[in-house]
Backbone bond lengths (Angstrom), bond angles and torsions (degrees), N, CA, C in turn:
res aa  C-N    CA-C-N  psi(-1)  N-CA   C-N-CA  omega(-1)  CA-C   N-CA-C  phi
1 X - - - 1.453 - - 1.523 107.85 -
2 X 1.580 96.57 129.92 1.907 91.32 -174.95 1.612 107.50 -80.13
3 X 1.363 135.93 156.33 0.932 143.83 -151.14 1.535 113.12 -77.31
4 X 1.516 125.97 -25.61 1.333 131.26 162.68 1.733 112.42 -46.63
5 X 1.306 106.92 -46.40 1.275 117.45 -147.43 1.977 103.28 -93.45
6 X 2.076 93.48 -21.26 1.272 100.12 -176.16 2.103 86.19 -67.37
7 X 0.892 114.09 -73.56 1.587 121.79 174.97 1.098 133.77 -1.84
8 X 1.433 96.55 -50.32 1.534 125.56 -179.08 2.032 98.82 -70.91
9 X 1.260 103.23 -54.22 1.373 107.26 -174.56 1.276 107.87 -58.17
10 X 1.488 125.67 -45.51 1.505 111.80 -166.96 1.704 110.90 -86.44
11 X 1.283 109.54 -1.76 1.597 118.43 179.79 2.105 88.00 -74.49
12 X 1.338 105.04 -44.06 1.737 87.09 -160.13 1.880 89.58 -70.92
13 X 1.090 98.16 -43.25 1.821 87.99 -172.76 1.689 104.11 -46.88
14 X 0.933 90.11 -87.64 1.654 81.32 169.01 1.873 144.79 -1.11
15 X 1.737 90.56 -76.37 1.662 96.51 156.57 1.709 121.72 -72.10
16 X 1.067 112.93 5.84 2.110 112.01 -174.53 1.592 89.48 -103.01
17 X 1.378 130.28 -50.74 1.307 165.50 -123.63 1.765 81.84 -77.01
18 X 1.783 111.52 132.99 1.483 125.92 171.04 1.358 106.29 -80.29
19 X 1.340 108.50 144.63 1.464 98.90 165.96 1.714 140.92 -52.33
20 X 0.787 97.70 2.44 1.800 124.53 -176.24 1.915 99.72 -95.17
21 X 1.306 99.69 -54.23 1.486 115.36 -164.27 1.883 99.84 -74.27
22 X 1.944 112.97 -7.93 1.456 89.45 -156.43 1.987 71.34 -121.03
23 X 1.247 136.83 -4.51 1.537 138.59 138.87 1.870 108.57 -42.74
24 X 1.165 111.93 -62.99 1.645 111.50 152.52 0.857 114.87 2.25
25 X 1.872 95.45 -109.06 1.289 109.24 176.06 1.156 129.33 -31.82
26 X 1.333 129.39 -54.32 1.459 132.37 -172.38 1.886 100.52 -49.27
27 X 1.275 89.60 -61.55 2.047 79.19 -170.67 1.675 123.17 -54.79
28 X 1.473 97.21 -27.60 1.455 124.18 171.63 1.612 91.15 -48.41
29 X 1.039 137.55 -83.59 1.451 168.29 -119.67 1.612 88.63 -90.83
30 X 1.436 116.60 -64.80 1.735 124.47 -178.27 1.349 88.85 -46.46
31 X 1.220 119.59 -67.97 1.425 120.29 -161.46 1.969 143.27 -50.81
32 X 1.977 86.47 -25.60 1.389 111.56 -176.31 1.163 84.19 -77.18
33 X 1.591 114.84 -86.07 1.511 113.15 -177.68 1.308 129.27 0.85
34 X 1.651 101.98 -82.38 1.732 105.67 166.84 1.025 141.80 -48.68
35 X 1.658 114.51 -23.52 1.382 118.67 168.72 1.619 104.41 -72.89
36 X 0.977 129.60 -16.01 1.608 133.80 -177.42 1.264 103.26 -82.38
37 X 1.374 107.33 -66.16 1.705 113.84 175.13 1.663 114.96 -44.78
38 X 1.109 105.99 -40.51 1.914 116.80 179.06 1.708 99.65 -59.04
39 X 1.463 118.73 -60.03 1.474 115.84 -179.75 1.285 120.13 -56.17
40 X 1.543 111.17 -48.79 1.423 111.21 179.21 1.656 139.50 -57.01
41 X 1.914 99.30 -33.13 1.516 128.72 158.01 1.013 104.42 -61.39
42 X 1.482 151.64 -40.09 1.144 139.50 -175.04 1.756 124.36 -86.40
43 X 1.535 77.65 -14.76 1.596 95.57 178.68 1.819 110.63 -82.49
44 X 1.306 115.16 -1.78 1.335 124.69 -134.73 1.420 131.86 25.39
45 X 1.454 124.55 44.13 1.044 134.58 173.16 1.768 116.69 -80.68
46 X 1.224 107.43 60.02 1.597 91.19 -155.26 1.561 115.72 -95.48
47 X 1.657 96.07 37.60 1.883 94.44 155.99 1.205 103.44 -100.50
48 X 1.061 120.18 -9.44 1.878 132.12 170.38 1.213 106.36 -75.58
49 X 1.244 99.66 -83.27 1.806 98.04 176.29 1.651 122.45 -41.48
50 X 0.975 124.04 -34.62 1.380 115.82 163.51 1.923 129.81 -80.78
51 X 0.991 98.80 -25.12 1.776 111.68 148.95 1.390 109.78 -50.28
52 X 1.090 121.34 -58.49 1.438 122.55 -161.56 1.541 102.08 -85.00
53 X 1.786 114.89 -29.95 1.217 99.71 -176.80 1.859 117.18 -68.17
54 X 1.720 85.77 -34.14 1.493 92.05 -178.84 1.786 122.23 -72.77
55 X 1.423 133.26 14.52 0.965 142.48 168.75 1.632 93.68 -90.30
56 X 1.213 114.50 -90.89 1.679 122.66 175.44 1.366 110.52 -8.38
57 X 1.544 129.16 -56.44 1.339 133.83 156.44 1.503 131.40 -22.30
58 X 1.322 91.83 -62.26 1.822 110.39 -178.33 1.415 99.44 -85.29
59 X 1.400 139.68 -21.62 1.402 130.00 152.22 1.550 123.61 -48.38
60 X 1.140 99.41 -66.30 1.420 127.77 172.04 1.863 106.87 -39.25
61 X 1.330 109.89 -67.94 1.430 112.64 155.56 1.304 136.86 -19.88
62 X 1.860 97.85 -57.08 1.040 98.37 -163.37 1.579 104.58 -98.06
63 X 1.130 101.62 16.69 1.738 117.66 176.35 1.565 109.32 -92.81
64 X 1.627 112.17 -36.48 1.264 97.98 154.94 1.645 139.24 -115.98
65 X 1.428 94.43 43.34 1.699 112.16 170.07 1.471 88.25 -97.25
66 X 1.286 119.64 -21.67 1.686 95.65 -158.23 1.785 109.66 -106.10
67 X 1.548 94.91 15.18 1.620 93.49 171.30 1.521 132.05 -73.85
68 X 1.459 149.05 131.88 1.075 117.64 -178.42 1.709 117.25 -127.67
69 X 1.564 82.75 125.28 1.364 87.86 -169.74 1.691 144.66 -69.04
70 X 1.631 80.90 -17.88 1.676 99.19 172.46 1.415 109.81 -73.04
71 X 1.079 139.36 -0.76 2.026 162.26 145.05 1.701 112.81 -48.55
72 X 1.511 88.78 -51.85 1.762 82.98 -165.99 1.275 90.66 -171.23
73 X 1.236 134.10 68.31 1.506 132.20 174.90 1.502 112.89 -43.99
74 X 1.236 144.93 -64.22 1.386 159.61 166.76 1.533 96.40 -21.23
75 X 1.124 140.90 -64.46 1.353 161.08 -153.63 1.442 103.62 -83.96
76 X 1.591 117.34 -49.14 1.372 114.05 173.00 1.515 126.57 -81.24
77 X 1.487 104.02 -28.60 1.720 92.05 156.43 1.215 131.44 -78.77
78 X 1.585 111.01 21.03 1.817 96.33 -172.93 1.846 70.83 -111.54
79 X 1.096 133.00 -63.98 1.542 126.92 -173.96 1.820 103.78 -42.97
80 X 0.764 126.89 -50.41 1.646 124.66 178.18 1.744 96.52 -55.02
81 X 1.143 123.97 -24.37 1.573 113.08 -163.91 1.634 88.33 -97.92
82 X 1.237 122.21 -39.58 1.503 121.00 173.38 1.457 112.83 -51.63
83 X 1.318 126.14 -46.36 1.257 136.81 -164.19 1.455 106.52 -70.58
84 X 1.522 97.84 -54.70 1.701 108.83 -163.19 1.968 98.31 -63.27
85 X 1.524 119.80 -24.74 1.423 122.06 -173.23 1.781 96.39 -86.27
86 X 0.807 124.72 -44.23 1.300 111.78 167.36 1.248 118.86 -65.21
87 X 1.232 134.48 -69.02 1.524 115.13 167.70 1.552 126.72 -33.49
88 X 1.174 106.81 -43.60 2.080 108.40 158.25 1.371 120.25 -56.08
89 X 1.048 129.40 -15.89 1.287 159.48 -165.93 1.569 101.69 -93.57
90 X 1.198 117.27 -59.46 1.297 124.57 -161.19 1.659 86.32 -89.16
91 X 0.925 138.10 -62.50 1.993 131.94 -174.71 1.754 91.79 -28.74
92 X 1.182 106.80 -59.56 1.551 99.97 -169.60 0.959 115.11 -66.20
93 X 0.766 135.98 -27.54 1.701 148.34 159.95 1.638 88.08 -40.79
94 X 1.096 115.29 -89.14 1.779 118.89 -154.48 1.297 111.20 -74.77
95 X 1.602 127.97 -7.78 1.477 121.17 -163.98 2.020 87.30 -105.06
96 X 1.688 99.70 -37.06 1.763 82.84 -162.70 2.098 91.80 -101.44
97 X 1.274 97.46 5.94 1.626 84.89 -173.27 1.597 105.15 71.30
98 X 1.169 123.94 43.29 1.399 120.18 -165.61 1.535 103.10 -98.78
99 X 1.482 144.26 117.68 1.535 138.67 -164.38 1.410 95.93 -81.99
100 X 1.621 115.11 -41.72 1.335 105.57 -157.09 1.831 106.77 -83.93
101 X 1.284 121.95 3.01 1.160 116.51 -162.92 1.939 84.53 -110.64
102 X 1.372 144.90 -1.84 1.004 158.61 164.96 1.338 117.53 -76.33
103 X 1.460 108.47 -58.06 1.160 129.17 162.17 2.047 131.02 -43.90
104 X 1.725 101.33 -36.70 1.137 123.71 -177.23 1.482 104.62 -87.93
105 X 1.406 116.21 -34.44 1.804 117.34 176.48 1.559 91.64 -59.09
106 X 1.402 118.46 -69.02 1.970 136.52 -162.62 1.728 70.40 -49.80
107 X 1.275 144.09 -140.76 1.160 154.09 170.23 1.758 87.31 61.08
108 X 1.290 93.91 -87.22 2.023 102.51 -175.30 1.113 122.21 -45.17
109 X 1.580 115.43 -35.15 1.319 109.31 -167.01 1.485 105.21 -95.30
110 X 1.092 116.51 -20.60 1.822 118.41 178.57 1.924 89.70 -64.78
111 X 1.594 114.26 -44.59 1.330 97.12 -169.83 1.666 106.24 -59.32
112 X 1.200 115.39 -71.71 1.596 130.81 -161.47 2.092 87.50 -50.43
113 X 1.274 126.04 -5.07 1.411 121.46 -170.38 1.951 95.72 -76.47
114 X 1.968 91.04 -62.68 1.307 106.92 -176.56 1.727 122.67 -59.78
115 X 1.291 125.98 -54.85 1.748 141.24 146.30 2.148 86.08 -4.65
116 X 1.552 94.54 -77.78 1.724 94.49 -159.78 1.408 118.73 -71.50
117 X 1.434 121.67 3.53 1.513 143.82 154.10 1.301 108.82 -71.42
118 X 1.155 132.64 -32.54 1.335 127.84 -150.70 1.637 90.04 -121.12
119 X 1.082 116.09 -13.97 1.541 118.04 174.51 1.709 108.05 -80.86
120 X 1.280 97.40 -59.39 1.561 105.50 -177.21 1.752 116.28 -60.05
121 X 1.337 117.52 -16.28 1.479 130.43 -178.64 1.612 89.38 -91.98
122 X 1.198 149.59 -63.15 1.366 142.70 -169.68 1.783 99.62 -56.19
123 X 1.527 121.40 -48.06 1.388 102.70 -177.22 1.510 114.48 -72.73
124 X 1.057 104.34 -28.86 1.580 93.55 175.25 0.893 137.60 -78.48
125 X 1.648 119.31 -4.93 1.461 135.24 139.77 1.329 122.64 -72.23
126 X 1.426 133.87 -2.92 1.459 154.29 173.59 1.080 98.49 -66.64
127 X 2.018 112.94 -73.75 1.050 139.85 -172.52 1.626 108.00 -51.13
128 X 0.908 116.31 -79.81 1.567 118.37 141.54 1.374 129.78 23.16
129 X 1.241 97.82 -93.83 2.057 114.42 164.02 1.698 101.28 -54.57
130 X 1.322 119.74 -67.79 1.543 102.70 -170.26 1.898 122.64 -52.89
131 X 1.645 109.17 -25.59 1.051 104.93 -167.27 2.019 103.97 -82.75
132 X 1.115 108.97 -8.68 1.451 123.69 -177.76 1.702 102.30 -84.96
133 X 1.310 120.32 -49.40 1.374 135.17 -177.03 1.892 109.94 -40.82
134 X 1.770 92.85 -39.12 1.373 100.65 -156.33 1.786 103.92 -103.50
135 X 1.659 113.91 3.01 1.094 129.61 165.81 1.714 123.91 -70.19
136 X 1.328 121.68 99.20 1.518 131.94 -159.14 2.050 105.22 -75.73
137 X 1.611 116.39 90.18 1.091 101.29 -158.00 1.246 84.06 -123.42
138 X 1.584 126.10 174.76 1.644 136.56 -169.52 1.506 94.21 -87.09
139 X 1.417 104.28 148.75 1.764 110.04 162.67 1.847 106.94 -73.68
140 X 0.996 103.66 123.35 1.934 100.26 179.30 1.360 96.13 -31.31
141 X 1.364 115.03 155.47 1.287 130.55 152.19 1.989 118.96 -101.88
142 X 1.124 101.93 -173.42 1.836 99.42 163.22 1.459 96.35 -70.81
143 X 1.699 104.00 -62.33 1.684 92.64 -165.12 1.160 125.26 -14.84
144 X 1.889 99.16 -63.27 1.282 111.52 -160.92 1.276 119.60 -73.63
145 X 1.634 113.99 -28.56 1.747 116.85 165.53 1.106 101.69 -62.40
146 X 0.957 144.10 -4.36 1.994 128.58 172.44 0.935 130.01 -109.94
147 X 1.290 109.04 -10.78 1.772 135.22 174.13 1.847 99.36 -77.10
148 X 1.466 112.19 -20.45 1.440 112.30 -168.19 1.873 99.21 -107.78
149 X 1.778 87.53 118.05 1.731 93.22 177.56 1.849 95.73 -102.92
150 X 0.908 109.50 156.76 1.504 146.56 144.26 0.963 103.77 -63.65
151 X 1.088 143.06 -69.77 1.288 138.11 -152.91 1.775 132.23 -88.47
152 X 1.234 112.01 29.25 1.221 138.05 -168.46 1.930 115.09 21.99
């Protein structure tokens, strides 16, 4: 895919994209990055590694601009304290070239990645059950249990 068209594609994902689905992305995104930045630091390539660190950053950032606290304050200062330690995390990463302090941000964010996987799969089985609840269907009858073979 030529690169205009790659652009074009992730602009519609993007604008269609739930707010849940574009939290995703973001860790998705922290995560590519860093795995790039992780190879490249080790590679000592560190105009690479700091490219990549400095994306992860402004992810990370923008992971905690987008918390809201008037929602669940309790909940958003422990993720703001996660965020703000990973982003400290990541400076050392790019100021001392440090792998393992790079390594320990990627560590967090694969967790807080998986946590919001496992969140978004429980609501959509939420969503799920209620939208079935409100579905007007017959109680089986005999008929209909006998009309149904097993045995194709």
């Amino acid at each position: 895919m030529n690169p205009a068209a790659a652009q074009k594609y992730l602009r519609a994902k993007v604008l269609t994209a739930t707010p849940e689905q574009l939290q995703m992305m973001l860790f998705d995104g922290a995560l590519r990055f860093g795995e790039q930045a992780r190879a490249a630091l080790a590679a000592k390539k560190y105009d690479e590694s700091y490219e990549g660190i400095t994306k992860v950053q402004k992810i990370v950032m923008e992971l905690r601009i987008g918390l809201r606290p008037d929602v669940y304050p309790e909940l958003c200062n422990r993720l703001a304290g996660i965020y703000t330690y990973v982003y400290k995390r990541l400076i050392a990463a790019n100021v001392d070239r440090d792998l393992a302090a790079l390594e320990e941000a990627i560590k967090l964010l694969k967790f807080q990645r998986d946590t919001w996987a496992l969140l978004m799969e429980k609501l959509s089985k939420d969503k799920a059950a209620v939208a079935a609840i409100g579905i007007d269907m017959p109680e089986p009858s005999d008929r209909m249990e006998a009309s149904i073979s097993m045995q194709g």
